[in-house]
C-alpha positions in Angstrom: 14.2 8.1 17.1 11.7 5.3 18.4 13.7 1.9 19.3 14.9 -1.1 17.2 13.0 -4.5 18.0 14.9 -7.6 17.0 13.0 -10.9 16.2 9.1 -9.8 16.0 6.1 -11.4 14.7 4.5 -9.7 12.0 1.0 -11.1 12.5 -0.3 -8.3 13.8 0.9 -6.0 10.9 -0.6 -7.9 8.0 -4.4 -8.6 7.3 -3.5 -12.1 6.3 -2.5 -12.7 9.7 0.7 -14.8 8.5 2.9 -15.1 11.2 6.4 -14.6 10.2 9.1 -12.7 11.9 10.9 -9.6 11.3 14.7 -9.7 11.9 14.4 -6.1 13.2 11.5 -4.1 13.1 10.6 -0.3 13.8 7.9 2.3 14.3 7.9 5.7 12.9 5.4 8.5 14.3 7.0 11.5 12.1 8.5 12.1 8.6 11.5 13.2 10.7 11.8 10.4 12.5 11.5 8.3 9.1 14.2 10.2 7.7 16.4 9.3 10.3 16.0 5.4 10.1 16.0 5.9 6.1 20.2 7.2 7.3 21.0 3.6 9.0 23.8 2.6 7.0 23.9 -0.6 9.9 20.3 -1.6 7.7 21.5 -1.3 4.6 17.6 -3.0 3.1 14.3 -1.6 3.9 11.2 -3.6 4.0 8.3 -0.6 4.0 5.2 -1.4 6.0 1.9 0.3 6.0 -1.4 -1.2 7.1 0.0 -4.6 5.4 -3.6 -5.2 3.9 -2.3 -5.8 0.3 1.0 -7.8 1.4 1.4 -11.8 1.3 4.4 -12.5 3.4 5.6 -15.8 2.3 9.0 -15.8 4.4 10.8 -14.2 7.1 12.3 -10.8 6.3 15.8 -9.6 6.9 15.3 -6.5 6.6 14.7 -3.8 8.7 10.6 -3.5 8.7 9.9 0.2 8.6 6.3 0.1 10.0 4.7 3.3 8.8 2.7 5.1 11.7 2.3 8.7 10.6 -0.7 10.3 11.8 -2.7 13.5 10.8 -5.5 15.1 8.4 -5.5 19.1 7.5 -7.3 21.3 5.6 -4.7 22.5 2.8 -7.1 24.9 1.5 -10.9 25.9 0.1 -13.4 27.5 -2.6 -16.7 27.5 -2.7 -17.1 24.3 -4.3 -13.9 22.2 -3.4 -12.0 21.2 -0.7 -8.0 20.1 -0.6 -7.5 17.6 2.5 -3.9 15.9 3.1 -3.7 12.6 5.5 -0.9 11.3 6.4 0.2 8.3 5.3 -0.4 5.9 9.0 -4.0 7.0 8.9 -6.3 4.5 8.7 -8.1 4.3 5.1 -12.2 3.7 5.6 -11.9 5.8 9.3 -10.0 8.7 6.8 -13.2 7.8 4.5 -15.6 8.4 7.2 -13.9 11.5 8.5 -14.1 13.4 5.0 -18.2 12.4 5.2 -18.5 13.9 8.8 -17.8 17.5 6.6 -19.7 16.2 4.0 -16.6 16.4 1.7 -17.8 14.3 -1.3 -16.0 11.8 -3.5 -14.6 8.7 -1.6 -17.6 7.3 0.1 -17.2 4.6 -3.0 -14.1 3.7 -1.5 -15.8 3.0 2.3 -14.6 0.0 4.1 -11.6 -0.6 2.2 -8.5 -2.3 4.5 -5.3 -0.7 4.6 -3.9 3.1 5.2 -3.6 5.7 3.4 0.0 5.9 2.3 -0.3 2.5 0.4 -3.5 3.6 -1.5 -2.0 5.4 -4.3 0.5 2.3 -5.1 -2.2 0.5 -6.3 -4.5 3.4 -7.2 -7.4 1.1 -4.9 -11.3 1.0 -6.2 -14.6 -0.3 -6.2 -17.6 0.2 -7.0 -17.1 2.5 -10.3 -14.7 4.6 -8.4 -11.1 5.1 -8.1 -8.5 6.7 -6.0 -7.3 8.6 -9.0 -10.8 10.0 -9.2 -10.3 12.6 -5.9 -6.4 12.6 -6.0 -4.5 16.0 -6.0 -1.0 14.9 -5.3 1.2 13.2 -2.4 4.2 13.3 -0.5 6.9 11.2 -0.8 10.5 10.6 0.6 13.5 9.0 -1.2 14.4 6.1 0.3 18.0 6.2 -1.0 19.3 10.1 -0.6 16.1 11.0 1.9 15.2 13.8 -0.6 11.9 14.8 -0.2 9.5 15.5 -3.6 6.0 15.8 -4.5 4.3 13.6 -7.4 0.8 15.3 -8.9 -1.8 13.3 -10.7 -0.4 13.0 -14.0 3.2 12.0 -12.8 1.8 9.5 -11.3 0.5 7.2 -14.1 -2.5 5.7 -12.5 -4.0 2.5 -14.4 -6.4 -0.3 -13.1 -4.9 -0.9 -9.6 -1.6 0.8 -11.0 0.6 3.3 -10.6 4.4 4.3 -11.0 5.1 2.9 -7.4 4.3 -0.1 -8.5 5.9 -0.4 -11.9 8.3 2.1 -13.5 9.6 3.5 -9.3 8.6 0.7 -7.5 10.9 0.3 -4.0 12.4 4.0 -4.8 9.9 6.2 -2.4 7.8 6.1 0.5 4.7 8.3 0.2 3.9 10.1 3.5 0.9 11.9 3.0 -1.9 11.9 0.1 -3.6 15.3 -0.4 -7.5 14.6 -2.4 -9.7 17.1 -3.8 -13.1 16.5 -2.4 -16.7 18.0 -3.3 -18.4 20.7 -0.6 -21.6 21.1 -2.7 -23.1 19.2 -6.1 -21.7 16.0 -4.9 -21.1 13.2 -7.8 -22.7 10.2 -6.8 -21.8 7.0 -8.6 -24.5 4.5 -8.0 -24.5 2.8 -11.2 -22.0 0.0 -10.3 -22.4 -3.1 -8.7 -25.7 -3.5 -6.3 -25.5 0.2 -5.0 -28.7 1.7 -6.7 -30.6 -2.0 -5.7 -29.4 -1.7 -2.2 -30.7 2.3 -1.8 -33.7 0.9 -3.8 -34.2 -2.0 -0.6 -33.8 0.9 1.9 -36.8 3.0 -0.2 -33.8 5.6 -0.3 -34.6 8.2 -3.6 -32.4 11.2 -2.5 -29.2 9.5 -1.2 -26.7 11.5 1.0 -23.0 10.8 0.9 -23.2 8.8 3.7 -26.5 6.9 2.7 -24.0 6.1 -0.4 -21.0 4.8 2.0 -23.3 2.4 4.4 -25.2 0.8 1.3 -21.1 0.1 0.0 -20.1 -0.9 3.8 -23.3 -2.8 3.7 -22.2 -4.7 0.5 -18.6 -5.2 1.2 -19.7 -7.2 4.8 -22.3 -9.6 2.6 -19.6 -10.2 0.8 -16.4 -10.0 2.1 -15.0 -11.6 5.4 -13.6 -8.8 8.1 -9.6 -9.5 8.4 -9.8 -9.4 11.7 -12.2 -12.5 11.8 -10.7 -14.1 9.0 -7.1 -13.4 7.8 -7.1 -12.0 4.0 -6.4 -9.0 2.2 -9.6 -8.4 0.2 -9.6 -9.0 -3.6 -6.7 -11.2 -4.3 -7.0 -11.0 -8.1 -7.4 -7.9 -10.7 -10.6 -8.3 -12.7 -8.6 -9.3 -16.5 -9.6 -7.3 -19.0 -9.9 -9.2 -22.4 -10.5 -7.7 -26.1 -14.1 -8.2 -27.9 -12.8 -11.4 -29.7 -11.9 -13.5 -26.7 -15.3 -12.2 -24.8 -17.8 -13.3 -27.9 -15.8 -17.1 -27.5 -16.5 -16.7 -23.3 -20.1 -15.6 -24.3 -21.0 -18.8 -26.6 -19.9 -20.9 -23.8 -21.8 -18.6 -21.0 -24.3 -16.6 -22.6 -25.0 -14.7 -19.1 -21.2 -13.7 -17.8 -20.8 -11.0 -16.2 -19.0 -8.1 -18.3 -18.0 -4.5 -17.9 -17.9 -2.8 -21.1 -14.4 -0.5 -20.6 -14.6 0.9 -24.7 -14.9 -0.6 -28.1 -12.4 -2.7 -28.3 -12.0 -4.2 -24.5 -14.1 -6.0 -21.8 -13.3 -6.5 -18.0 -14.5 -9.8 -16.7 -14.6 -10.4 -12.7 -12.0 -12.5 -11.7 -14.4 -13.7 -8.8 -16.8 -15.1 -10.9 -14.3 -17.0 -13.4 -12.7 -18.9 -10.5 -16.5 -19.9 -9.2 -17.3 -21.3 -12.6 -13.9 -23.6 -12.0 -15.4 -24.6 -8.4 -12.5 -23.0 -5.8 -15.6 -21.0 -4.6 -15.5 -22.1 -0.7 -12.7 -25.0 -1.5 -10.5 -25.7 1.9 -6.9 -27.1 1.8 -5.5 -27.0 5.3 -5.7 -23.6 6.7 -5.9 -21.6 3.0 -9.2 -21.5 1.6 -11.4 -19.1 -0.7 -14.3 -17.4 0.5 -17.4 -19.1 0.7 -18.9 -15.8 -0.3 -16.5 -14.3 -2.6 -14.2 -16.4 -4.8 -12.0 -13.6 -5.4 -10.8 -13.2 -1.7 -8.2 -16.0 -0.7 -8.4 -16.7 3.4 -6.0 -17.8 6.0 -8.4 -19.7 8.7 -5.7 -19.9 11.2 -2.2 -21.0 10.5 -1.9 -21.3 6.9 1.6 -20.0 5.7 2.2 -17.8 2.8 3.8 -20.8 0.7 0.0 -22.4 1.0 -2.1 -19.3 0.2 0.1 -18.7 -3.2 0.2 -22.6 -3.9 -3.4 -22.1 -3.6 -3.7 -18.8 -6.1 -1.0 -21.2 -8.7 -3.9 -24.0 -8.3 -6.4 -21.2 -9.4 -4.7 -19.1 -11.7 -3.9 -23.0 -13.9 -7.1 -23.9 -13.7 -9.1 -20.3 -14.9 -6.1 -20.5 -17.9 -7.5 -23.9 -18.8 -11.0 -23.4 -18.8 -11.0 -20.0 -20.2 -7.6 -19.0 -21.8 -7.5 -15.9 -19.6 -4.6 -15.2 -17.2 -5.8 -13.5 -13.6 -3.0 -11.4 -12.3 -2.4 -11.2 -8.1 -3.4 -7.4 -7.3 -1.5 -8.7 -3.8 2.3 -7.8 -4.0 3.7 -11.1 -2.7 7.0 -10.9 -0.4 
């Protein structure tokens, strides 16, 4: 079993780059390994750690940080128009993404660029661009954290919603997922162009026939235009879920701003982007201290330095007050705040 650290920055092991210390802190390589740390009656809490890109750390933890290194992809098995792939849940998410591409396996390249690892995907079922995790998924490996059993959750057990899933809500702290096995395409690949600037930005590059990967560098492409690189700037990507309103509230929005921006979900309900309804409040680009939002993106909250946790959600308070006021609409974190 790898060795116990006492007293250790976590900056380096979340996005936001908030710099607060682990009372003790470990590294597993192996589900074996896990299992034995999971036995530590001396650490009677775990704090679970993947690639901390979805994680505001607002104080230090007492816990014993669990820091989630398994690595490995495998072919599970084949036909003629599928593929079943497992990764392990330490593997790094958009490098897993352009892996599957290299054997033009077809399904995620929606999901390029997109921080964190693997094992912490399927928590918040992650998406963009018209796609979502749920879309490829086949099943995953998880461990108990309690009794160490081991169990296997398919699809339909786990309850996926808009960045949802039953890790988050109904078993939330109970498991730790250790691999994710996806169904991918070989041949007669979907492509979802429809959503966003994807189709415009294949347009620009006089692209008619795209390829998987011609799909995954126009996202890439997008995402950078938009979105700061964590390693640049500390943040952890969309802060906020897009709300989705009913028909009613919308055609009130719609008077006021005849041009938002709308998703039309079904008959009855209407997602708005968060982004744009905290730009219409002017936090687009706003600085206070060290916490800040994007100049280019209002939905992604940034840590230019030394801002703390306490100042990045003082920050998403300020905006979440000020969207209610203006448009009766509450914006939920999609971040799981610590």
């Amino acid at each position: 079993m790898p060795e116990i650290k006492h007293n250790i920055s976590l900056k380096n092991y979340n996005t936001f780059g908030i710099d607060i210390k682990a009372k003790n802190f470990i590294s597993v390589n192996t589900v074996n390994d896990l299992e034995e740390v999971l036995k530590l009656q001396q650490y009677p809490e775990k704090f679970v750690l993947g690639g901390g890109s979805n994680v505001l750390l607002t104080k230090n933890v007492d816990a014993l940080v669990i820091h989630i290194n398994i690595k490995g992809i495998e072919l599970i098995s084949e036909t003629n128009t599928h593929v079943l792939i497992k990764a392990k849940a330490g593997e790094n998410w958009h490098e897993f993404v352009l892996w599957t591409l290299k054997q033009n396996y077809g399904g995620l390249e929606n999901l390029s660029l997109i921080p964190g690892n693997v094992g912490t995907a399927p928590i918040q079922n992650i998406g963009a661009y018209g796609v979502e995790l749920k879309d490829s998924f086949h099943e995953c490996d998880v461990i108990n954290i309690k009794t160490q059993d081991k169990h296997k959750f398919s699809l339909k057990e786990c309850h996926f919603g808009y960045r949802d899933s039953i890790f988050k809500n109904k078993e939330r702290g109970k498991y730790i997922i250790t691999s994710v096995t996806f169904k991918l395409t070989k041949n007669n690949h979907h492509f979802n162009t429809s959503y966003g600037a994807i189709q415009e930005r294949l347009n620009e590059l006089g692209i008619t026939n795209p390829t998987l990967k011609d799909i995954s560098n126009a996202v890439i492409s997008i995402r950078k235009s938009k979105l700061p690189d964590p390693k640049e700037i500390g943040n952890s990507g969309s802060f906020f879920k897009n709300p989705v309103i009913s028909k009613n509230v919308f055609k009130d929005i719609v008077n006021q701003f005849p041009n938002a921006p709308h998703y039309i979900l079904n008959d009855s309900e209407i997602k708005l982007p968060a982004g744009w309804l905290i730009e219409q409040c002017g936090y687009k680009g706003k600085r206070y201290g060290d916490a800040g939002v994007h100049e280019k993106q209002a939905l992604v909250l940034v840590n230019y330095g030394n801002a703390t946790g306490k100042e990045i959600i003082e920050l998403a308070e300020k905006i979440q007050k000020s969207v209610k006021e203006k448009f009766n609409i509450h914006i939920e974190p999609e971040v799981n705040i610590i």
